[in-house]
N, C-alpha and C positions, 0 to 999 in steps of 0.2 A: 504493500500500500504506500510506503513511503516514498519510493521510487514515482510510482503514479502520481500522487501529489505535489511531488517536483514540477510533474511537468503540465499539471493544470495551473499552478499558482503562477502571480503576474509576475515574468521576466522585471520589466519596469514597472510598478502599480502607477496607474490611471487613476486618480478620484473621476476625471469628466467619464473616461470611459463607462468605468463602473456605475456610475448615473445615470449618464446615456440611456446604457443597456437594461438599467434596474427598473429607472423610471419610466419608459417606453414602454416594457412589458407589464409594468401595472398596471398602467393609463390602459395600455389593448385591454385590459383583462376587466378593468373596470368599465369602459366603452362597451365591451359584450355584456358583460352585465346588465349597466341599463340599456342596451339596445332589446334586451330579452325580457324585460321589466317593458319596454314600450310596445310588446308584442311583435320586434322584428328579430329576425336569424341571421347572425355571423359564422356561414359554413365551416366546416370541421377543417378544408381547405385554406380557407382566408386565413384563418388563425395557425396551420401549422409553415403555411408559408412566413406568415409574418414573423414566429419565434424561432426558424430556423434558421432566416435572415438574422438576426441581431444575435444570434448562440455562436452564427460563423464569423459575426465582427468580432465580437469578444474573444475568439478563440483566436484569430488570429493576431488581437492588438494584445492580449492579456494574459496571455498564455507562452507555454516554453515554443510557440512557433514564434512568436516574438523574437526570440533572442536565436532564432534556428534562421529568422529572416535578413537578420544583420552579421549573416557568418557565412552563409550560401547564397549565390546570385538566382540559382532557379526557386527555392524558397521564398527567397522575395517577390519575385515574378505570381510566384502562388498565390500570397497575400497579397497583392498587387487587381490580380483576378479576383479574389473573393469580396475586397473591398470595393472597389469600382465597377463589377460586372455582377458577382452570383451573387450574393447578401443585396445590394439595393434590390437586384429585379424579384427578388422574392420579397423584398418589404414591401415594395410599389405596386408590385400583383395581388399582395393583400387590398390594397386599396386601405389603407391605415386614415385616409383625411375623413372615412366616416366613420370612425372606430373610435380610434384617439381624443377626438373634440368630444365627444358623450363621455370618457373618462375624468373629464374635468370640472368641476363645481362652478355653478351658478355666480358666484362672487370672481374664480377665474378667468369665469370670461369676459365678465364686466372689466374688471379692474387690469385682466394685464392681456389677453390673448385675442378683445377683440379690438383693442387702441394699436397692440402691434403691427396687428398682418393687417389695420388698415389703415394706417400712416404709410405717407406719400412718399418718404425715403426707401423703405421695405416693397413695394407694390412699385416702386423704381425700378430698385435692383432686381426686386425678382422677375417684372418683364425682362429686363436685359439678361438677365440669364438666363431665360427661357425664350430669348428670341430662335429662331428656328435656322439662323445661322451662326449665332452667336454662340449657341450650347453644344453643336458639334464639334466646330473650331476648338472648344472649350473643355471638351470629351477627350478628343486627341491630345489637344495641346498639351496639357495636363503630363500623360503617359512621352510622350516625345522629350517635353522638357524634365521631368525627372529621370528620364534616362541618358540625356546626355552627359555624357563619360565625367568631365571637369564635374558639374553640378551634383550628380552622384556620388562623387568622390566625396567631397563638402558634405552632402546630405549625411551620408553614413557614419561619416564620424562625428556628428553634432547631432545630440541629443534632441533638441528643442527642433532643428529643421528636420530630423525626422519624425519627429510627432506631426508638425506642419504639414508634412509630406501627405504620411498618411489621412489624417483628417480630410486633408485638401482631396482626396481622392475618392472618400467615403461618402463626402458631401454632395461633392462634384456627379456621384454615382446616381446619387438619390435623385439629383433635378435631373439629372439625366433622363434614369429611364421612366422618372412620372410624366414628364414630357410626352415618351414613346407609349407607354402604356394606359395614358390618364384615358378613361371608359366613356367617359363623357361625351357623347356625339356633336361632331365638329358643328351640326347643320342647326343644334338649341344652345350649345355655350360657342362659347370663344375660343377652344381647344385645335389644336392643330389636323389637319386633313389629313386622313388616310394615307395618300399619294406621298404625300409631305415627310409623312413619318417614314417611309420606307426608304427614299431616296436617302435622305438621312441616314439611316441605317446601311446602306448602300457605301453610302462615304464611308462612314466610320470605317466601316469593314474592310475598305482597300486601306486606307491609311494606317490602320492600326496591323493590318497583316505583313505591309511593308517594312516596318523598321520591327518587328516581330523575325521577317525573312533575314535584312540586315544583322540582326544582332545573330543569328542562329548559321548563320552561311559567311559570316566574319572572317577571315583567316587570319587574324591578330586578336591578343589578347583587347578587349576595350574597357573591359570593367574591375583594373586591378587592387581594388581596396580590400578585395576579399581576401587576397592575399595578404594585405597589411593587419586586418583584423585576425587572419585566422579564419579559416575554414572548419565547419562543425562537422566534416567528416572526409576523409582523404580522397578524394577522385580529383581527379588533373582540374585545371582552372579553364581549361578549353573545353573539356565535357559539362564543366560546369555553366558557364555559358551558351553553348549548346540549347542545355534542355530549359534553361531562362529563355531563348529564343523561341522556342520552339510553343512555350506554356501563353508565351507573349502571342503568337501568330496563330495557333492553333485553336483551343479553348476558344479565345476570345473572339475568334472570327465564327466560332460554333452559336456562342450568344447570340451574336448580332443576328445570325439564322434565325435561330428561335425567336428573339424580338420582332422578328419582320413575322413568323406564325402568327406569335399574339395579337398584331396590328392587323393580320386578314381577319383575324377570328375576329376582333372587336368593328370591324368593317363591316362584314358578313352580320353581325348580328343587330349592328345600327341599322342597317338596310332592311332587313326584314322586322326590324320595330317598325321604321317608316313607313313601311308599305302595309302593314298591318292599319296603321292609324289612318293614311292613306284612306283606305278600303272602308273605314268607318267611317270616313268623312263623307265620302262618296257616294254611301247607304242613305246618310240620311238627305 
């Protein structure tokens, strides 16, 4: 047992993280509650998406993969995937924005949660971050710029810009894929088009598969910090790189697939709401 709890316990401890993760999964848990108290159902679904999402941020920020991620360059790449790619889209596929607000008390949303998100600095930056050029350039960028060699180098051995790092990346995940997956039909809210979102998803995918192909097809060392910290297990620094290319190009171009499914399915099923309401309209 003691060996096993080495390697749950937090490499760095996180107080935000452990909040984050603590406080979120009340808020769900209280959100289902009174949603079941107001007579409506939060699938068995919604809910194992949304805490497998936030069990695999934890796991990668607070745990021994933490300190496995700042000693091997494909470990990183790991976490790198699970915080930007798998853990958001399974938070965002829960749809958590109607879950969460029902976990927070009446006085909450007076006093601080509805002054926030609708103050005109907030409702600024969140358009621009969700502009639908802005947020893929922003997708990429993101993964491009902490992989270049000089800034990784920096990143890894400073404590604070790799917290930065990663946050920047988890955050960055979230608007991302609620962007690509928000359920909302483009033709009654303000949400983005169908068409829209896939091309979208189209980019990301070459862009991110490209410097994925670069780091994995390399034939020079490019990311030798790992070498300077120490490696958490002896396989060559060119293999090791390698399969960080590889996790980078591959996986992540597999998401973007699956993203572009989610966006027919929720196309497909906007269409036939409409055409249903359509045909009532029509009746009478």
């Amino acid at each position: 047992m003691q060996p096993l709890l080495t390697y749950l316990l937090p490499w760095e401890f996180s107080p935000l993280v452990l909040i984050g993760c603590v406080g979120s999964g009340i808020l769900f848990w209280r959100g289902m509650r009174q949603r079941r108290r107001d007579g409506e159902v939060t699938g068995f679904w919604r809910a194992l998406s949304f805490y497998l999402g936030v069990v695999m941020v934890y796991v990668v920020m607070q745990t021994y993969v933490d300190y496995l991620s700042q000693h091997m360059f494909w470990v990183h790449r790991l976490q790198h995937l699970v915080l930007h790619h798998l853990a958001p889209f399974l938070i965002v596929l829960s749809y958590p924005n109607e879950v969460i607000p029902r976990g927070l008390s009446d006085a909450w949303h007076r006093k601080y949660a509805t002054p926030f998100w609708s103050s005109r600095p907030v409702r600024v930056v969140y358009a621009t971050l969700q502009n639908p050029i802005v947020a893929p350039v922003l997708f990429v960028g993101l993964i491009y710029l902490w992989l270049i060699p000089s800034i990784h180098f920096d990143v890894m051995l400073s404590s604070t810009r790799y917290q930065i790092m990663n946050w920047s990346m988890l955050l960055d995940g979230l608007l991302f894929w609620w962007l690509i997956v928000d359920d909302r039909p483009p033709h009654l809210h303000r949400t983005l088009k169908y068409p829209v979102r896939i091309v979208i998803l189209f980019f990301v995918n070459v862009a991110q598969s490209l410097i994925g192909a670069h780091i994995s097809l390399a034939k020079e060392l490019l990311y030798n910090v790992y070498s300077v910290c120490g490696r958490a297990w002896p396989i060559s620094p060119m293999t090791d790189q390698d399969i960080g290319g590889l996790i980078t190009w591959i996986p992540s171009a597999m998401m973007g697939v699956l993203g572009i499914l989610v966006v027919i399915r929720l196309w497909m099923r906007a269409s036939d709401k409409y055409e249903s309401t359509f045909a009532v309209v029509a009746e009478r």
